[in-house]
Every structure is written in C-alpha cells, then in structure tokens.
N, C-alpha and C positions, 0 to 999 in steps of 0.2 A: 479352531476358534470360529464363532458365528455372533451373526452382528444382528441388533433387532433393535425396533422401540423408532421413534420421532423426535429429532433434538432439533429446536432452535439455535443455531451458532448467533453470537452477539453482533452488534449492529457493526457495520463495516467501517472501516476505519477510516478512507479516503471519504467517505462521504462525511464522516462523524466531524476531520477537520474540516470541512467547508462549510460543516451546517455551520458550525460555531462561526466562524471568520466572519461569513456572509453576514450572519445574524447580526455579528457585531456591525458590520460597517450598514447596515439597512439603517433606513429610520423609521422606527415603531417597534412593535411588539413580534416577536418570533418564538413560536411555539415550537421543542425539540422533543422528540420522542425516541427513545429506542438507543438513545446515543452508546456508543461501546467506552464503556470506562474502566480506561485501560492508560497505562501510563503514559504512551503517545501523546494517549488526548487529551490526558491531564496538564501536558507541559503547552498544550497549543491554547487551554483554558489560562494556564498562569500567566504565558507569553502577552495574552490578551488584557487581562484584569495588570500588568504592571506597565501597558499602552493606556490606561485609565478607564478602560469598559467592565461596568458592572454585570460582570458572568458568575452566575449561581456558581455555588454546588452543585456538579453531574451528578445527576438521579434519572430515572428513568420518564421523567416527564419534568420540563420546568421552560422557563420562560425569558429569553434575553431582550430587553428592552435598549433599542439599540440606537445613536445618537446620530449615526453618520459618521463621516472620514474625518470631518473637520473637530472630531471630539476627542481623536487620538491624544496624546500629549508625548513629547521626552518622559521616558522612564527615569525612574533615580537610582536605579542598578543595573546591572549587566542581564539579559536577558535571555534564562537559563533556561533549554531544549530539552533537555536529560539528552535523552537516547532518541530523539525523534527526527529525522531529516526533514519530512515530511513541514513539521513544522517551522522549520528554519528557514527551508527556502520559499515555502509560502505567504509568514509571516516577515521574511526580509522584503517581498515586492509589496506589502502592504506599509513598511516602515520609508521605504525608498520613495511611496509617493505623496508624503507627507514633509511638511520643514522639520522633521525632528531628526535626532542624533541617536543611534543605539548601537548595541555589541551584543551581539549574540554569541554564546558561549553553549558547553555540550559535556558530557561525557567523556572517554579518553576513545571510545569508538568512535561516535560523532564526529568528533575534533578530525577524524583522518581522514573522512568522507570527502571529495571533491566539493567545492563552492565555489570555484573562479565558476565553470558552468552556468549558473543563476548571474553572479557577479556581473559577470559581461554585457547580456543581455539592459541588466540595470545601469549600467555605466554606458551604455547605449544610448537609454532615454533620459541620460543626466544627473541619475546618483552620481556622489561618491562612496567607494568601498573601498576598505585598506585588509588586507587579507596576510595571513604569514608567509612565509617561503612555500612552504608544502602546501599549501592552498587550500586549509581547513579553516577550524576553528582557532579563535576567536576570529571574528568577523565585525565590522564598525559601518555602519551605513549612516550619510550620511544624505538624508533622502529632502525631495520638494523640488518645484520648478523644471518637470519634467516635460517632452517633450513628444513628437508622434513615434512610432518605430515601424517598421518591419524585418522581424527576425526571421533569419535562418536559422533551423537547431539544427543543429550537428548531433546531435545524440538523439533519440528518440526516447522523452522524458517529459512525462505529465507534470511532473512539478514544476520543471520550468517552465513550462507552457503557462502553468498558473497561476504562478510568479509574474511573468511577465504582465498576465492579465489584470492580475489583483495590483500591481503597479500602476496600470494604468488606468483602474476604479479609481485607485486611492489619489493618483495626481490628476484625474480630471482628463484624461488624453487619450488619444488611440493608438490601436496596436493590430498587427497582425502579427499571426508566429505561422512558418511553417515548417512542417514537420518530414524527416527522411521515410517517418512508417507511424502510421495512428497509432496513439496511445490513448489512456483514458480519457473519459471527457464529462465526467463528473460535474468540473468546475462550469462547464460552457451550458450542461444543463440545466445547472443549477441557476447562473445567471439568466439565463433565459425564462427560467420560471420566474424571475424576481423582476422580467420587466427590460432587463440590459439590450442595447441593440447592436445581437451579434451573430455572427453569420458563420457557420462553420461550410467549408470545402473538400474537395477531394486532399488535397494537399496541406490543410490545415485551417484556420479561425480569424475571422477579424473582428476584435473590438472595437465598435463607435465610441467616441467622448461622449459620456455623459457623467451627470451630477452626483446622481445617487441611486441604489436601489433600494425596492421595495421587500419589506418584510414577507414573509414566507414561514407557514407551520410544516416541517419537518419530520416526518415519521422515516427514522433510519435504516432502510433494510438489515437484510440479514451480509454479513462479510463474506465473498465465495472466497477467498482467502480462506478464513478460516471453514466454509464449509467443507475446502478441497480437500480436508488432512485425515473426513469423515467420508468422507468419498470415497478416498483411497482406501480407506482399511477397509472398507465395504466390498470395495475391488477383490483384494486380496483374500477375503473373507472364506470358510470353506463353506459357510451357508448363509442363510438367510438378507435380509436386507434395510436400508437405514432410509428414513425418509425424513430430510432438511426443508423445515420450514420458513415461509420467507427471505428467499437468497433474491441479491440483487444479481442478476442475469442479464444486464448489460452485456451487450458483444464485445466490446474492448475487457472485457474480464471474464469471460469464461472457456479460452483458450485452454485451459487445463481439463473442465470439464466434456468437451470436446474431443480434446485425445485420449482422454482416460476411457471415452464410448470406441473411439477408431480403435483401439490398444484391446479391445476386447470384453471390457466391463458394458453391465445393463446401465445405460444412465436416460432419466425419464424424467422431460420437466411437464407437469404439471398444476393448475390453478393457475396461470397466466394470466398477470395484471398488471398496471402501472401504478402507482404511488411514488406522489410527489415529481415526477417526471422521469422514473426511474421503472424499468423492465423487472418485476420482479414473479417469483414463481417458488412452488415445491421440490426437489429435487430430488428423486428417489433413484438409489445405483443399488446394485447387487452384482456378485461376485461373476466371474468370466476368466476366459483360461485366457491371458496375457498376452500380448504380443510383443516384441518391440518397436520401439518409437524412433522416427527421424524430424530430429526439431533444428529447423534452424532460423535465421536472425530472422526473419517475417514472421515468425513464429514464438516471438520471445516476448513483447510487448506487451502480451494478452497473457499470460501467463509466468512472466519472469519471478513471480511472488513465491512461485509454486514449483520450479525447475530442481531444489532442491528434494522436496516430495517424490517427483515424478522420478528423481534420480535413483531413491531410495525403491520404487515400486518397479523399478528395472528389473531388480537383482530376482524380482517374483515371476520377470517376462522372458518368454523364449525366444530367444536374439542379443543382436548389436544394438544396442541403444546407441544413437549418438545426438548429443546434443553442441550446435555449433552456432556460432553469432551472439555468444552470451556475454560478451565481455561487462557489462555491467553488472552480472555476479560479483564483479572481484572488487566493487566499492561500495558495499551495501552494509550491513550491519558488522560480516566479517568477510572473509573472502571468500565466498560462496565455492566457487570453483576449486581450488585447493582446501578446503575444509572440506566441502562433501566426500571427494576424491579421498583425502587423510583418514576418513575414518570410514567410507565403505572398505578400503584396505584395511583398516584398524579392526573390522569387527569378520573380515573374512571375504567378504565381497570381490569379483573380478572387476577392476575398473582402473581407467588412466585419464589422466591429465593431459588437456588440452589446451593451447593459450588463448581461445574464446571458452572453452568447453569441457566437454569428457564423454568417456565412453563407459558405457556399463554393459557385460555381458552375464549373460541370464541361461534359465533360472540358475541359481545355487542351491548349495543345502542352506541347516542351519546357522545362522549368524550371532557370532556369540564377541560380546567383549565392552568394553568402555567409549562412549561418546564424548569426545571434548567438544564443546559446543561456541568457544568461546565470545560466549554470553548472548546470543545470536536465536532470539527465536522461531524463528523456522526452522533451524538446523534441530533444535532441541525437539519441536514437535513432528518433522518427517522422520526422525530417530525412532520416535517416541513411537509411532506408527509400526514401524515393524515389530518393536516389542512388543504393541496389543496382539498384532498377530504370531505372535509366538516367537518369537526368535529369541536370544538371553542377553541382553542389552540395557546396558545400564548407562543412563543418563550425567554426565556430570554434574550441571547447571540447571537442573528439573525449574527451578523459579524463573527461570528467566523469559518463561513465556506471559509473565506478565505485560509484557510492554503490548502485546496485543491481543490475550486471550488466558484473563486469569483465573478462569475455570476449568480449562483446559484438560485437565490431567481427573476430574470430577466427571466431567463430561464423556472425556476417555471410557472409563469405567463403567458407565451407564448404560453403555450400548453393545458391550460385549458379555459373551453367556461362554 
C-alpha cells in the first residue's frame, strides 16, 4: 500500500470547544472559522444555546454575538453532553461561576467517566455539586459566589485546568492551578489573546479577577489528533508520502509526532506560522523501517489522544514497545488500556496488559480478525489504520468516529493507491 495526495484534517477539537465557550462569555462579535463539526462540538454548542446564548448553526464560517457571563441563565432541562467530557467539565466551571442551578447528564459512556476530579476543585472555590456513588454522571451544580483558589491537580489534566479557569472568568475571581506535568494550554492562549490577565509558569497558570473578555475572530486549526492517524499510515506505508495541511503544532500536542520521527518515520514540518496565537504548520511524513518505542508518564500528556495509534503502529516496529504512566487510558471514552490490549490479541498481535500500560512486541505478520471498538473513536480509527495498510480487519462500530472526525473513513480512502 502507498500513500500520496495533501489532506487537510478538520479543525481541532480542543480548540473548536473553546472557540465557542470563550465567544460566548466575550462581549461582542466573534468571528469562527474552520470549527470541526463533529458531535463533541455539537453538544458544547447545545450545552451553550440551553445557558441562553445565541449560537449559530456550525458551518464553516459564522458569527457569535456574545453578551458576557452575566447573560447566562438556569436552563429549563437537564443539560445533555452526548459523548463529550470535554464538554462537561468545561462547561460545569462556566455553570459553577454563575448564581444558576444545572445537571449535566451524558451518554452511558460519559456517565462512567470520573467528575469528582473537576467537582473538587469547584467545591473549592464555593460551588455546590452533588454527584452519584461512582462519581459520574448525572452531575447538579450549583454555582455563584465564588471565591479566590489555588489548586493543586493531582492528575495532570487540561480540562480541569480549564474548568477551573473558566470558573473563575464566569465568577469574577482568581485562580491558580498547578500542575504534576504540562498539559495543553489552548485555553491560557486563548485567554490571553482576548485581553485575560494571566500568567502561565514552569509549574503551572494564574488567573487575575477580571470582568470580562474581549471578542476574538477565530480561524481553527488543523486537529494533530486527527492528523496523527494520517501520519501513521504514512509511517507504515510501503511508499510514497502525505502532506497535512494546517496542523496546529503546539508543543503540548505533538508528542506523538515527535516519536513517530525518533520511531523511525520521515516527519517534516513546514510553512511555519501562527494563527490566532496558535503554532501552526504543514506536516509531511513518509514511510521508515520502525523502531520501538519507550513512553512513559512525562511522555503521555502530549500525546495520550494518540497512545492507542501508537499502540497499533508497534506491531509494524522491531522491538518492545512499552508504554507506562498511562493510567488515564482507562477513563476515557472506553478503557483504553484493556481495549487496545483485547483486540491487538484479538486480531493476532503480541501484546500484554499493564495496570498503567502495555507492551507490544514487533513486527508481526499479517493481522487478521474483528475490532470491538466499544463505541470509542480512536480505538475505531487506529484499527482502522492498520486495515488501510493492509492487514484484514474489520471494524465493528465504523460510525462511531463521528464524535470527532466524520469523514474519516472518506478521507481514509483518498490517500491510499
């Protein structure tokens, strides 16, 4: 199999929910471009428009006219995430620093996902949350009247980072968070471009109180999430080569790209520029004889989206894969760690089960058999991956990479000869 042609992957999802949030809580006009419309971002659009903000229809260019914090309101239904974390604990630090009352509710995956994690923090600066036993969904905030904080995270997690901060937009207060190991910092840029006075550190960020931020127009990069999954088959490829247009290349997010080059593959960024305050560039990789990889927990942050990929693109490398320090695999869409593990055994693969991690030993032959994916897409598209490059591999839940990339399997197609 040989790979050729120039594909733009859709705008990136971490940035897609904060264009929208921010936009909403600014006051004026914010112009979005490129947004990735994908069911994610669709539930972080609904979650918003049933807070009272008038958010378009996602299309590829439009316009959110936005009223500030104080235009939020109590919703008059329970306030439904689909399948998005992302969105939940984002939009719960925006609910918590306001006087209104809400329940976020989710999917039967969502629903299992940790939320004391976010919870804490906000019950720190003065929410109240009431949470189930097993500490998922349904979730009830009751938010306003917050106060200053400085968090320690114990996990090393952007969304609570931006949780806390967007808590502390919406109530008016300051915050510092800091963090075991940087993760992304999307939100702190983004603030910063809209005027916020915040100060990021070796060890983490602090928010000033302030009132409001300033509107901001929006052009969404490219997802290196999803660019990574064209990377890799590029890797693996027996010729030729793919060139990703517009990836956001932020250094907190391209730890995958990074080792896919140490690992052995051609990987070449060029057209290097910024947009909107964001490191963005071309990405052209072509194919290399494999190595294995040693990933561990300083090493997971920057690439945890992508460890399911990487796991998959072992079994092409000559070596011990080992990947360790991952244990926030196993709360994620599905249980990363034991799913990857279940069905590289499943389809022929040498590999085992670690309780951060796993190991994958390389290369194999052909890999032939059925992916349960359980509903999980990345698991569906680093699967999906080995079958462009030839292996006989059949997908169960092929749809379910809508939730972040619903051309995906179009795209697939396009680039292989």
């Amino acid at each position: 199999m040989n790979v050729a042609g120039t594909l733009r992957v859709p705008g990136d999802k971490s940035i897609s929910h904060r264009a929208l949030i921010l936009s909403a809580l600014a006051k004026g006009q914010s112009r979005v471009t490129g947004i990735l419309e994908s069911a994610d971002v669709h539930s972080t659009a609904s979650v918003l428009r049933a807070l009272g903000v008038a958010v378009p229809a996602l299309s590829p260019d439009f316009v959110i006219d936005g009223r500030g914090v104080a235009s939020l309101g109590t919703p008059t239904s329970v306030l439904d995430c689909g399948n998005s974390g992302t969105t939940t604990r984002l939009m719960a630090g925006v609910v918590a620093g306001r006087p209104i009352g809400a329940t976020f509710t989710g999917d039967a995956s969502l629903s299992r996902r940790p939320m004391r994690r976010v919870a804490r923090p906000l019950e720190a600066m003065g929410a109240r949350i009431t949470l189930p036993d097993h500490g998922g969904l349904p979730m009830t905030i009751w938010g306003g009247d917050l106060h200053d904080v400085m968090w320690q995270s114990e996990v090393a997690s952007a969304q609570v980072k931006s949780a806390i901060l967007l808590a502390a937009l919406s109530g008016g207060v300051g915050a510092e968070v800091i963090e075991p190991q940087p993760t992304r910092d999307h939100t702190e840029r983004m603030l910063i471009a809209r005027g916020a006075p915040l100060v990021t550190h070796d060890t983490g960020v602090r928010l000033d109180e302030l009132a409001y931020v300033e509107p901001l127009d929006v052009a969404v990069p490219g997802d290196p999430s999803s660019a990574a999954f064209f990377a890799g088959l590029a890797a693996i490829a027996d010729g030729g080569s793919l060139r990703l247009e517009g990836v956001c290349v932020n250094e907190t997010r391209i730890g995958f790209l990074e080792q896919l080059a140490l690992m052995g593959a051609s990987v070449t960024q060029v057209d290097a520029r910024l947009e909107g305050g964001e490191p963005v560039a071309d990405v052209i990789v072509a194919p290399g004889e494999l190595r294995a990889a040693t990933i561990t927990a300083e090493d997971v942050p920057a690439m945890v989206d992508e460890l399911p990929l990487l796991a998959c693109l072992a079994t092409r490398a000559t070596g011990e894969t080992k990947i360790t320090g991952a244990n926030e695999l196993r709360v994620k869409e599905s249980d990363r760690i034991a799913a990857v593990v279940a069905n590289l055994r499943a389809i022929g693969a040498d590999a085992e089960e670690l309780p951060d991690g796993m190991i994958i030993r390389g290369p194999v032959g052909e890999l032939r058999g059925r992916v349960t994916t359980h509903g999980d897409h990345r698991l569906a598209m680093a699967f999906g991956i080995l079958g462009a490059a030839g292996d006989a591999i059949e997908i169960d839940d092929p749809d379910c990479v809508a939730v972040s990339y619903p051309n995906f399997w179009n795209d697939l197609a396009s680039v292989t000869r």
